[in-house]
C-alpha positions in Angstrom: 76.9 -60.2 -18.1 73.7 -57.7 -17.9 73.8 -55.9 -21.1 72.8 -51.9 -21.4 69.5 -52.8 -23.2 68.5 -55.5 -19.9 68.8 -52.6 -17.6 66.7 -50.7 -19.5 64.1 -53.3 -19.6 64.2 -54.7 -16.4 64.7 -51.6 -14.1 64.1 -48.1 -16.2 60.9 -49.3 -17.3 59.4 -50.1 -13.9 60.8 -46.8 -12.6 59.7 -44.8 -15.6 56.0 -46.5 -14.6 56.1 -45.8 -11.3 56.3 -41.7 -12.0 53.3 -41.9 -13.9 51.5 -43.5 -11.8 51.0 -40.5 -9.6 49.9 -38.7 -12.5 47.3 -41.0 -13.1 46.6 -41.1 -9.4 46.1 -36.8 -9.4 43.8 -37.5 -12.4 41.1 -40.5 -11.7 41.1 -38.6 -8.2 40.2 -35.1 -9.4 37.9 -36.3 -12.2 36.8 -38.3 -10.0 36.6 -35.2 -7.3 34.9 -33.1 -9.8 31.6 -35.7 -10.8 30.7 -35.8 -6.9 31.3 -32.1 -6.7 29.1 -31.6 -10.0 26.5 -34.1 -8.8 26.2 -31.8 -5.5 25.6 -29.1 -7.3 22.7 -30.2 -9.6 21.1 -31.9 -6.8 21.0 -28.5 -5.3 20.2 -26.5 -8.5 23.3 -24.7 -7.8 24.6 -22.5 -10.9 28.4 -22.8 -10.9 31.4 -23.0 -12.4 34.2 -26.2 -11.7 37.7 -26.6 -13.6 39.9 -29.5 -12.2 43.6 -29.3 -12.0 44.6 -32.9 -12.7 48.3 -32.5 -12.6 48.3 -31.1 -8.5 45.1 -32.6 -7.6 42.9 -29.4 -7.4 39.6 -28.9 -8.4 38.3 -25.0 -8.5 34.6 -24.1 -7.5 32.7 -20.9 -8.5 30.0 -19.9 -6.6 27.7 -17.0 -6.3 27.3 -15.3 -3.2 23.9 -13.8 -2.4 21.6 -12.0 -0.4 18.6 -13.3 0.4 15.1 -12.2 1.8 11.6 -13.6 2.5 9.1 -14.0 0.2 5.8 -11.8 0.2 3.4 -13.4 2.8 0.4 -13.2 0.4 1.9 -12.9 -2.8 3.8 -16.0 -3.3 1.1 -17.9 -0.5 2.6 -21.4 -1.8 6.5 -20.9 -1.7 5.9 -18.7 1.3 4.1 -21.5 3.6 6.6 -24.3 2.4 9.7 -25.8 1.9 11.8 -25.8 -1.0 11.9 -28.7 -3.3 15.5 -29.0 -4.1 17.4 -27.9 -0.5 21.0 -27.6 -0.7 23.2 -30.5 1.0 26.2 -28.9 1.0 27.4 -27.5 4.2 26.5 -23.4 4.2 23.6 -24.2 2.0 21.0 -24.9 4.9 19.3 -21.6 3.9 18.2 -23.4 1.0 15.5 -25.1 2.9 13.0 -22.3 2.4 12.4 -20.5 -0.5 14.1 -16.8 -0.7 13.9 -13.8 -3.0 17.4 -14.2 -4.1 20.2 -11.5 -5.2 23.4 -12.7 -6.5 26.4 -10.3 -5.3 29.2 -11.6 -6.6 31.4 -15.1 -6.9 33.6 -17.0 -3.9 36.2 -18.8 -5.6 37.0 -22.3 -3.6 40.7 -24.6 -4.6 39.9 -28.2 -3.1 41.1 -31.6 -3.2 37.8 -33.7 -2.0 34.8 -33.1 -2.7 33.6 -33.4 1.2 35.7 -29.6 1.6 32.9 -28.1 -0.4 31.5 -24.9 1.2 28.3 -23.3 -0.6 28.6 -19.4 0.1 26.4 -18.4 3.0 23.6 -15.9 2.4 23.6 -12.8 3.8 20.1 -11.5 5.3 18.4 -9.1 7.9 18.3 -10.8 11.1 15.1 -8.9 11.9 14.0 -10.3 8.9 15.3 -13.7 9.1 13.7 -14.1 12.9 10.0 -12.4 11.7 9.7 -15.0 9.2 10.9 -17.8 11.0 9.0 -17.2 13.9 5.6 -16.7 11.2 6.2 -20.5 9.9 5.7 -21.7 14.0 9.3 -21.1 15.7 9.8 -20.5 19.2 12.2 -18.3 20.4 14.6 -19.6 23.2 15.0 -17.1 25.9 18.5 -18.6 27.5 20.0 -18.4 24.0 18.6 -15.0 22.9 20.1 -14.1 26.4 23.6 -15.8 25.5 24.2 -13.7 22.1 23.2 -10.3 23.8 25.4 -11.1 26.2 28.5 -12.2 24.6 28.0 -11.2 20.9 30.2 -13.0 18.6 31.5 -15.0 21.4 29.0 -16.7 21.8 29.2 -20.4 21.9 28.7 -22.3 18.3 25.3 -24.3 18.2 23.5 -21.9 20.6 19.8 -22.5 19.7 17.8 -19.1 19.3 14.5 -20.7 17.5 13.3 -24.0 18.5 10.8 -26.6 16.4 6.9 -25.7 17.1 7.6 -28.8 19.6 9.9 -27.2 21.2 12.6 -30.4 21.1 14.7 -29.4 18.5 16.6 -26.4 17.1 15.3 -24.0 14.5 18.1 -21.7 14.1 21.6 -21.6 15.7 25.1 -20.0 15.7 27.5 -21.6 13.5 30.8 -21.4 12.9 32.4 -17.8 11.7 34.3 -19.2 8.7 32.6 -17.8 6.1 31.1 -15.3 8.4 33.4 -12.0 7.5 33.0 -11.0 10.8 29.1 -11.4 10.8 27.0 -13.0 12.8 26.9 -16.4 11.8 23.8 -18.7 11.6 22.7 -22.2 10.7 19.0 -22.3 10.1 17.0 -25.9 9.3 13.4 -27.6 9.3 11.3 -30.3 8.8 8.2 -31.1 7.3 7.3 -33.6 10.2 7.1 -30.3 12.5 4.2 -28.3 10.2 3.7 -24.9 10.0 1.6 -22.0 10.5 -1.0 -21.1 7.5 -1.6 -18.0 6.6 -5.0 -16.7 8.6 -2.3 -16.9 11.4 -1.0 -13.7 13.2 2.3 -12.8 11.6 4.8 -10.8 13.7 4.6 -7.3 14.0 0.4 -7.4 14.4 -1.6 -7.8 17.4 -5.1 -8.4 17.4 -7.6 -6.8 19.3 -11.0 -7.4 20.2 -14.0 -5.3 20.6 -17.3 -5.6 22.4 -19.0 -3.4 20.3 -22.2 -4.4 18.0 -20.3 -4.4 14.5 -23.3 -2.0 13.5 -20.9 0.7 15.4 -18.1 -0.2 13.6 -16.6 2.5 11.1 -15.3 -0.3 8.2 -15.8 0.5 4.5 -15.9 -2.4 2.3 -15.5 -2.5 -1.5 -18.8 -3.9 -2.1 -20.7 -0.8 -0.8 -21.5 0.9 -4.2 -22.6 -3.0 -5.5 -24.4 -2.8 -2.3 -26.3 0.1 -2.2 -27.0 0.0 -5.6 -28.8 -3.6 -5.2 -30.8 -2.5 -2.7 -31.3 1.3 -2.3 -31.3 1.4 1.1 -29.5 4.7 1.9 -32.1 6.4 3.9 -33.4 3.2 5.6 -30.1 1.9 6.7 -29.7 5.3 8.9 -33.1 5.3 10.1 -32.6 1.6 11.4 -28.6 2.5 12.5 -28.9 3.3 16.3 -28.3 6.9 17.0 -24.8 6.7 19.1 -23.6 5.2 16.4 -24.2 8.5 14.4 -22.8 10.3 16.9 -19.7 8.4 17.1 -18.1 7.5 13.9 -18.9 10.0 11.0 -17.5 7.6 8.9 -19.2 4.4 9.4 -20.4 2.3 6.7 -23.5 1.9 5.0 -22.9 -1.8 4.8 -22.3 -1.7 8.2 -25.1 -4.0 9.0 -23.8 -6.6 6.7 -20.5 -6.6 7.9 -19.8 -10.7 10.0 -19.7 -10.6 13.6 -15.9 -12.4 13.4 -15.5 -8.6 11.6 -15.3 -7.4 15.2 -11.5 -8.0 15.6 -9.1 -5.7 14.2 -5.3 -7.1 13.6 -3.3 -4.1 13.8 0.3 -3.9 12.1 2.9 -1.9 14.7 5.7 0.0 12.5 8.5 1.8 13.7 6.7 5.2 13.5 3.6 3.3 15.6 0.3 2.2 14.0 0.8 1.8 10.0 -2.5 -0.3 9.3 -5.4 -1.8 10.7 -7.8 -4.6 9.0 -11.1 -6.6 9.8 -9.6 -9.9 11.4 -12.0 -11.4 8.7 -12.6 -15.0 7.0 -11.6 -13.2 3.7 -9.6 -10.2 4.3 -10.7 -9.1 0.8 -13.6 -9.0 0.8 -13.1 -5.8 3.2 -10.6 -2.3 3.3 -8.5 -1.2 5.8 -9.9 1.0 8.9 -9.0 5.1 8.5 -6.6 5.4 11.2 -5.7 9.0 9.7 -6.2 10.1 13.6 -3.9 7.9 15.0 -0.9 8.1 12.5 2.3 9.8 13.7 5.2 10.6 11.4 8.7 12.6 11.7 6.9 15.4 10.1 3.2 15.9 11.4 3.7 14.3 15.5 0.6 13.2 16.5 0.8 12.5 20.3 -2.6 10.4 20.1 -1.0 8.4 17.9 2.2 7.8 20.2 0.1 7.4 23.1 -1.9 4.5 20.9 1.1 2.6 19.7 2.8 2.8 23.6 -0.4 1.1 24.7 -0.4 -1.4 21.8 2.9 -2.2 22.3 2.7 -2.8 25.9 -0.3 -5.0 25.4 1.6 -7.1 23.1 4.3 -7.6 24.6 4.9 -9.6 28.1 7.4 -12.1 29.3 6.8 -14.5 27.0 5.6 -12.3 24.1 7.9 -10.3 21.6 6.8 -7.3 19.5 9.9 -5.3 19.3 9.1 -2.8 16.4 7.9 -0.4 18.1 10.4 1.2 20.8 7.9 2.9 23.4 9.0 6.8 24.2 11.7 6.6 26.9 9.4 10.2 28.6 6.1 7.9 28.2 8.0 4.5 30.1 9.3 7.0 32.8 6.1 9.0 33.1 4.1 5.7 33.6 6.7 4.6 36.6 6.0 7.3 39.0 3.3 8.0 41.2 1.1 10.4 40.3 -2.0 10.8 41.2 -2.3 12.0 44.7 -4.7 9.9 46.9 -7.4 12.5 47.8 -8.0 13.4 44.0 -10.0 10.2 44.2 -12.0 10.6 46.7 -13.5 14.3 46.1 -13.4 12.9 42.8 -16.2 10.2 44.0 -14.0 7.0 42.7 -12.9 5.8 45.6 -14.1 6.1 49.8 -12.3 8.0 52.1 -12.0 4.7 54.0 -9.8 3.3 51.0 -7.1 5.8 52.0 -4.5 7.0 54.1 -5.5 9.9 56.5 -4.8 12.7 54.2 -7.5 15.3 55.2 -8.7 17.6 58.0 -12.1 15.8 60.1 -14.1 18.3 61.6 -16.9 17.9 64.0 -19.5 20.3 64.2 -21.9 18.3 66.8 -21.0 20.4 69.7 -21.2 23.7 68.1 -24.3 22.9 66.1 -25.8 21.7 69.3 -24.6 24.5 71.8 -26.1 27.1 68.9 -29.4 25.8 68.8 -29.3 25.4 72.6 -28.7 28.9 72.8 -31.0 29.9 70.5 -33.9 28.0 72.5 -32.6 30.0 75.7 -33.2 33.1 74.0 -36.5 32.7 72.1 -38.2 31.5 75.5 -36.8 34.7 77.1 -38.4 36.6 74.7 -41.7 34.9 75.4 -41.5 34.9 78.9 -40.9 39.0 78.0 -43.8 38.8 75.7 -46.5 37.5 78.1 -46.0 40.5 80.2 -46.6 43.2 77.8 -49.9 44.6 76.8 -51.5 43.6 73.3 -50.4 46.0 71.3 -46.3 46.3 72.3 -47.1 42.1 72.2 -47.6 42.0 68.5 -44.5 44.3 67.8 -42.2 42.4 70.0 -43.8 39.2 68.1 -42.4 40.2 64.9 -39.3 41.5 66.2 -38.6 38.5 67.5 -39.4 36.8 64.1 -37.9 39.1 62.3 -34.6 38.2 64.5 -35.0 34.3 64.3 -34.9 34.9 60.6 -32.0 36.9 60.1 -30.0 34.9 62.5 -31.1 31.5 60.5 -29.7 33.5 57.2 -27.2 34.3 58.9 -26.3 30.8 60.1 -26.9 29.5 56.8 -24.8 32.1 55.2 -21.9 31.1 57.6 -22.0 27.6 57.1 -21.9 28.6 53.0 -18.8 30.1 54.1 -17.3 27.8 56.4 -18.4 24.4 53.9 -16.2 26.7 51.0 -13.3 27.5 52.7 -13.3 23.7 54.4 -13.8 22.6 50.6 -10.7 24.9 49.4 -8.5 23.5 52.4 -9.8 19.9 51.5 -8.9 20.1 47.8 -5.1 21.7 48.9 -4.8 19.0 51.3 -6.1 16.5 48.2 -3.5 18.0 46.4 -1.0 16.9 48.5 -2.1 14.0 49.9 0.3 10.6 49.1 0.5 9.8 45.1 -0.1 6.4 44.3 1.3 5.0 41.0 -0.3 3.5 38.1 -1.4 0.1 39.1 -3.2 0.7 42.0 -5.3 4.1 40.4 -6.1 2.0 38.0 -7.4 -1.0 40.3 -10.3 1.5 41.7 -10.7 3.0 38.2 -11.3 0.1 36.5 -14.1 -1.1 39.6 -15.6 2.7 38.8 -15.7 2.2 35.4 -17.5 -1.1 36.1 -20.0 0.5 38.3 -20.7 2.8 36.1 -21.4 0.7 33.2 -18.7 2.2 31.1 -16.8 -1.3 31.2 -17.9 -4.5 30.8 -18.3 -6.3 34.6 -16.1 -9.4 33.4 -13.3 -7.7 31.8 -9.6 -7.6 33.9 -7.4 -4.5 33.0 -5.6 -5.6 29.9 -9.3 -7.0 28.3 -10.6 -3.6 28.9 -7.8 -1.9 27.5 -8.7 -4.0 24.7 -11.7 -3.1 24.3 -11.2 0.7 24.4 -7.8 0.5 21.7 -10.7 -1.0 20.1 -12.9 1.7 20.3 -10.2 4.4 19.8 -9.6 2.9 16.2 -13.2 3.5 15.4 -14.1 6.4 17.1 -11.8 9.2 16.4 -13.3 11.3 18.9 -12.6 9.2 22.3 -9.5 8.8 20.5 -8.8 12.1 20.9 -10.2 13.0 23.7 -8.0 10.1 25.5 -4.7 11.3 24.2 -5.5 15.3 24.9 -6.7 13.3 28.9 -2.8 11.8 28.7 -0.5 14.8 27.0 -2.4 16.9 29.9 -1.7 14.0 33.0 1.8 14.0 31.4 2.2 17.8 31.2 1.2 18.5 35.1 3.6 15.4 36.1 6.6 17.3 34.3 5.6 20.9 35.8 6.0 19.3 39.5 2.6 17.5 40.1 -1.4 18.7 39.9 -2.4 21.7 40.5 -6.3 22.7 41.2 -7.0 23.4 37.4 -5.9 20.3 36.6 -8.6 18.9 39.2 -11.0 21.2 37.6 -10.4 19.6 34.3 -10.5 15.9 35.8 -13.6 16.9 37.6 -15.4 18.1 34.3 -14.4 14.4 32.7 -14.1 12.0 34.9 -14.7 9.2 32.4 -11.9 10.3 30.2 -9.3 10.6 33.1 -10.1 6.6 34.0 -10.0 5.3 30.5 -6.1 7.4 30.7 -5.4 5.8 33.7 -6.2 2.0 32.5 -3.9 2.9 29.4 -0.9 4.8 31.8 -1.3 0.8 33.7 -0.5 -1.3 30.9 2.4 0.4 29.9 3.5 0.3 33.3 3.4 -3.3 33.4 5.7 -3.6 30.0 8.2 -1.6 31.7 8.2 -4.3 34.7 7.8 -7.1 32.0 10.7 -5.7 29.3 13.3 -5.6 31.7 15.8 -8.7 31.1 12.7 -10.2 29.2 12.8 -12.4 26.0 11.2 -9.1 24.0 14.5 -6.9 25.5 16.8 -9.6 24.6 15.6 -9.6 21.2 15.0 -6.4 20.6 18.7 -5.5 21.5 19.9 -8.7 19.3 18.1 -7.5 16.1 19.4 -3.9 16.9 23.0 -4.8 16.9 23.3 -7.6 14.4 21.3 -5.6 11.4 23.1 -8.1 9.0 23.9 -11.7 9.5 25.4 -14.7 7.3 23.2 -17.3 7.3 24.0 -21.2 6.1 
């Protein structure tokens, strides 16, 4: 007969050994939970906090949240043009590839039972930002999936590339999930050093360069060795004499050291803020070794508007930005993108302006012919001057010699007279050709600006193998360094502008284009170009863009 005591042995201890045996279970598992989930986080040089629960299997994760933004492009050169040494393997942590200014904003709590349920915090950053830095490093921007998120926002389908590889084979940044997002935008960003990247004489976004066809002699660029300079070789009177005289006449504020300025010095890389042009350097070896260009006349602010200045950054802008190209930080006036759309500049203008032949146009104008008057006149003028000789030869000597100067007394009056007439007639022909000029057909900005640009050729005001945007170049070029045509271009466009608002030209306004003609054609070649932006922006990768980074200001990235 089993006794108490065999029960005990034989069946309560067995039971009492299986209920433990969970509890050691929970415990190898979490501890076991908590080394991989430790190990993770010192491979990634991540500072938090773990506790594990061994009685319910749990293991508790502190992590800081931050927000996170590039590093200064020439300040930190070495972190800034590579890739961090200890990335983050943790899913959400693929912002931890590059190396951020970091700012911890608080803690995310996680309660997980393996360690493959770890999520690092995402980072919180400005898209704009996010995008201008990628794209610096050598990332492409992908036109179908920056057209996808405008589109359809946050509904927009998870791993949607918006940056591809320099290659172009493999994506750069793309939409992840929204768990973490907190109703942000979320994004997954990665890269590898097999792809390369930029350096930093590169472009970076936000700059165009532009390049001149000036001798760097004309250039207005102070550099910081031009007391060192002039003190070594006391040349201050000599420099001027051997300086050619326009370029006295031009820039008030060129150099002295002009002369030793490089001839790569003759490209300017100009930075395009908000508010339109906020600097503009040598595109220089060593940008250094020289300062900045005054572009005091070309700054335009809230408070002190500066319409040169707007008309500047619109042109910039539009030359910078195409199809394929995307400088979105600059939004061009929505008056100056309308103005530039509509004909305005009526046919005939050209023509009495000499720019064009009358051939080159539409019948806009009154022909007269004056061969059959001109002829009859002169017939009947030869009628009556051999009457009066036939009258002549029968009259004695001395009523001869009065009648003689009678009648050459009479053929000159009548020739003033004539002459006189025709002044007359050629004036009020001229007054009815310029009405008639006036409202002759307006052609828009692309085709003026065909025949302006072949005038300006002709002329020798352009360079013979420059297209429209390499002249327009050339004379944003110019405009930087010569304050003067600067302002002389954008007082040209605020008065085209103004006579296109009050209902068209009017015959001051010819007067004015008449008096500088050379003016009005560099307007025209700028009113072009941004013409052409306004075809190229629309349902472009620059549009798409520029709409994506004004809607999604802030975005979670990991």
């Amino acid at each position: 007969m089993v006794s108490g005591p065999d029960v005990i042995t034989y069946i309560g201890v067995p039971l009492a050994v299986l209920g433990v045996l969970p509890i050691i279970y929970n415990t190898f598992s979490t501890l076991v939970t908590l080394t991989k989930v430790r190990r993770a986080l010192r491979h990634g040089r991540l500072a938090g906090i773990t506790r594990g629960d061994v009685v319910n299997h749990v293991v508790e994760v502190e992590l800081p949240r931050y927000t996170i933004a590039p590093l200064h492009r020439h300040e930190h050169i070495s972190d800034y043009w590579s890739l961090s040494h200890y990335p983050s393997q943790i899913p959400g942590g693929s912002w931890t590839t590059f190396n951020w200014k970091c700012h911890a904003i608080g803690l995310k709590t996680q309660r997980i039972d393996y360690a493959d349920q770890l999520r690092q915090p995402q980072a919180e950053i400005g898209f704009e930002e996010l995008v201008s830095f990628l794209l610096d490093l050598g990332a492409l921007p992908d036109a179908n999936g920056f057209r996808m998120l405008r589109a359809s926002g946050l509904w927009v389908p998870t791993g949607t590339v918006l940056l591809r590889s320099p290659n172009q084979e493999e994506a750069v940044l793309s939409v992840a999930p929204l768990d973490d997002s907190d109703g942000n935008l979320s994004l997954a960003v990665r890269w590898s050093s097999n792809w390369g990247m930029r350096d930093p004489s590169s472009l970076p976004p936000y700059w165009v360069l532009i390049k001149g066809d000036r001798s760097p002699a004309l250039s207005s660029k102070p550099g910081k060795l031009e007391n060192e300079t002039l003190k070594a070789f006391e040349i201050g009177e000599e420099i001027e004499e051997k300086v050619p005289r326009e370029a006295a006449d031009n820039s008030s504020k060129a150099s002295k050291t002009a002369k030793y300025v490089p001839e790569q010095a003759m490209n300017i890389r100009c930075q395009v803020g908000t508010q339109g042009l906020t600097a503009a350097i040598p595109d220089d070896a060593e940008p250094d070794l020289f300062e900045g260009y005054d572009i005091r006349h070309l700054e335009d602010s809230n408070v002190l508007s500066n319409t040169t200045g707007v008309w500047f950054a619109s042109a910039l802008t539009a030359l910078g930005t195409s199809s394929q190209t995307i400088l979105w930080n600059y939004k061009i006036p929505t008056e100056i993108l309308s103005f530039s759309k509509k004909p305005t500049i009526p046919c005939g203008i050209l023509v009495l302006l000499s720019i064009i032949p009358p051939s080159s146009t539409p019948e806009w104008c009154t022909t007269y012919d004056d061969t059959t008057t001109d002829r009859d006149a002169q017939f009947r003028s030869m009628r009556e001057s051999s009457r009066a000789l036939v009258r002549e030869a029968s009259l004695a000597p001395a009523q001869k010699a009065i009648a003689v100067r009678e009648r050459q007394m009479k053929a000159h009056e009548d020739f003033v007279d004539s002459l006189n007439a025709k002044r007359r007639r050629d004036a009020q022909r001229a007054e009815t050709t310029a009405v008639e000029a006036l409202q002759s057909l307006k052609w828009e900005g692309g085709l003026v600006a065909s025949h302006l640009l072949a005038w300006l050729k002709e002329g020798g005001h352009v360079d013979e193998a420059h297209d429209l945007r390499r002249a327009v170049e050339a004379l944003l070029y110019r405009m930087v360094c010569e304050p003067g045509l600067a302002s002389d271009t954008g007082a040209m466009l605020d008065r085209w502008k103004l006579f296109v608002e009050n209902g068209g030209m009017r015959k001051a306004d010819y007067l004015v284009l008449q008096e500088q003609v050379v003016g009005f054609a560099y307007a025209g070649l700028l009113v072009a170009v941004i013409a052409e932006s306004v075809t190229a922006g629309s349902g472009s990768l620059a549009a798409d863009l520029g709409e994506c980074v004004r809607v999604w200001r802030k975005v979670r990235l990991g």
